[in-house]
C-alpha positions in Angstrom: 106.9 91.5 142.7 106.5 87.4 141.5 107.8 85.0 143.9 108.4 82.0 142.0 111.4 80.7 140.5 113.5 82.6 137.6 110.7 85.7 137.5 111.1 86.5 141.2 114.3 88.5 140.1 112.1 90.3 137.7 113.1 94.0 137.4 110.6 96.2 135.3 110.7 99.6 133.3 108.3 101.7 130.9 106.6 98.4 130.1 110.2 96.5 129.7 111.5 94.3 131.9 114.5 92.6 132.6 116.1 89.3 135.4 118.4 90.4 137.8 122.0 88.0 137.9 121.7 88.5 141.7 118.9 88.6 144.4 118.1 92.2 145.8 120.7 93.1 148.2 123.3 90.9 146.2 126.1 92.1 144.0 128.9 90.9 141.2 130.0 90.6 137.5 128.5 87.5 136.5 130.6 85.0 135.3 131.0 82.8 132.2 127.9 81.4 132.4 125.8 84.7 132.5 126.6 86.3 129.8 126.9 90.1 130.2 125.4 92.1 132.9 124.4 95.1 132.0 123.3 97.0 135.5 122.3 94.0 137.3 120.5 92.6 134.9 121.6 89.2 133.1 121.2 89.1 129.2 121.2 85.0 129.1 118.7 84.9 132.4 116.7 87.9 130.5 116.5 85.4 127.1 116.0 82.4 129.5 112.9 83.5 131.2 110.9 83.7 128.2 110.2 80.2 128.0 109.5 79.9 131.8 106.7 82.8 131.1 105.3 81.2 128.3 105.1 77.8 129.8 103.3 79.1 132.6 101.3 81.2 131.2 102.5 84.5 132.5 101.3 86.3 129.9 102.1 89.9 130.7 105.8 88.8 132.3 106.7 87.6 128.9 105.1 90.5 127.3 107.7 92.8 129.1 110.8 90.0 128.9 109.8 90.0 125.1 109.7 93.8 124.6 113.2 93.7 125.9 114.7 90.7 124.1 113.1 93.0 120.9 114.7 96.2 121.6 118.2 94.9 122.4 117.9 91.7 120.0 116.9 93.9 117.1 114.5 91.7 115.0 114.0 91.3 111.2 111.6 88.9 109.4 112.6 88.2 106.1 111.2 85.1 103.5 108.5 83.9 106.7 111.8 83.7 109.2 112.5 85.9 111.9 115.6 86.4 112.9 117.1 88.5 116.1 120.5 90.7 114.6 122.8 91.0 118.0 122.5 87.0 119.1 124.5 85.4 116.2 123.4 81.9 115.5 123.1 80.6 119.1 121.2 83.3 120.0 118.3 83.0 117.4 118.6 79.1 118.2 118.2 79.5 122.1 115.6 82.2 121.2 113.5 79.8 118.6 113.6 77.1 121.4 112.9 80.1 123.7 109.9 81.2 122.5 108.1 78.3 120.8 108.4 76.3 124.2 105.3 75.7 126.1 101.4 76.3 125.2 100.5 79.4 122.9 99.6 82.5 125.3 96.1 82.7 125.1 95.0 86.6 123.2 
């Protein structure tokens, strides 16, 4: 398990992996700020922790975050754009901001 910031609450699955809303041992609904929590796991702190990955270089934590963000933000590129289906238009703009922050993840 990490133990720095956001990806300390880290919680992984077949290769996916997702950010708890609470610390291990803690529990509750989330509130307005979270977004929906979906078994313990916070969509916005999920989407959030992308850019944290990224910027540090945590290649294989953002690997995981991103498989996630994929699956449940269902992806299509169309005319050079990709755009995510479920997050409406503040979702693909927090995702753009999201995922272009920080240095390119080295290959």
């Amino acid at each position: 398990m990490l133990s720095d910031g956001l990806l300390a609450h880290e919680s992984t699955f077949l290769g996916f992996s997702a950010i708890r809303e609470y610390a291990e041992g803690h529990r509750g609904a989330g509130d307005v700020d979270s977004g929906p929590v979906v078994l313990g796991v916070s969509v916005a702190a999920t989407g959030f922790a992308l850019a944290p990955a990224r910027a540090h270089g945590r290649r294989a934590e953002f690997e995981r975050i991103f498989r996630t963000t994929a699956l449940f933000g269902v992806p299509i590129d169309r005319g050079g754009r990709r755009r995510f289906l479920t997050g409406g238009a503040i979702g693909n703009a927090l995702l753009l901001a999201l995922l272009t922050s920080g240095p390119e993840l080295a290959p």
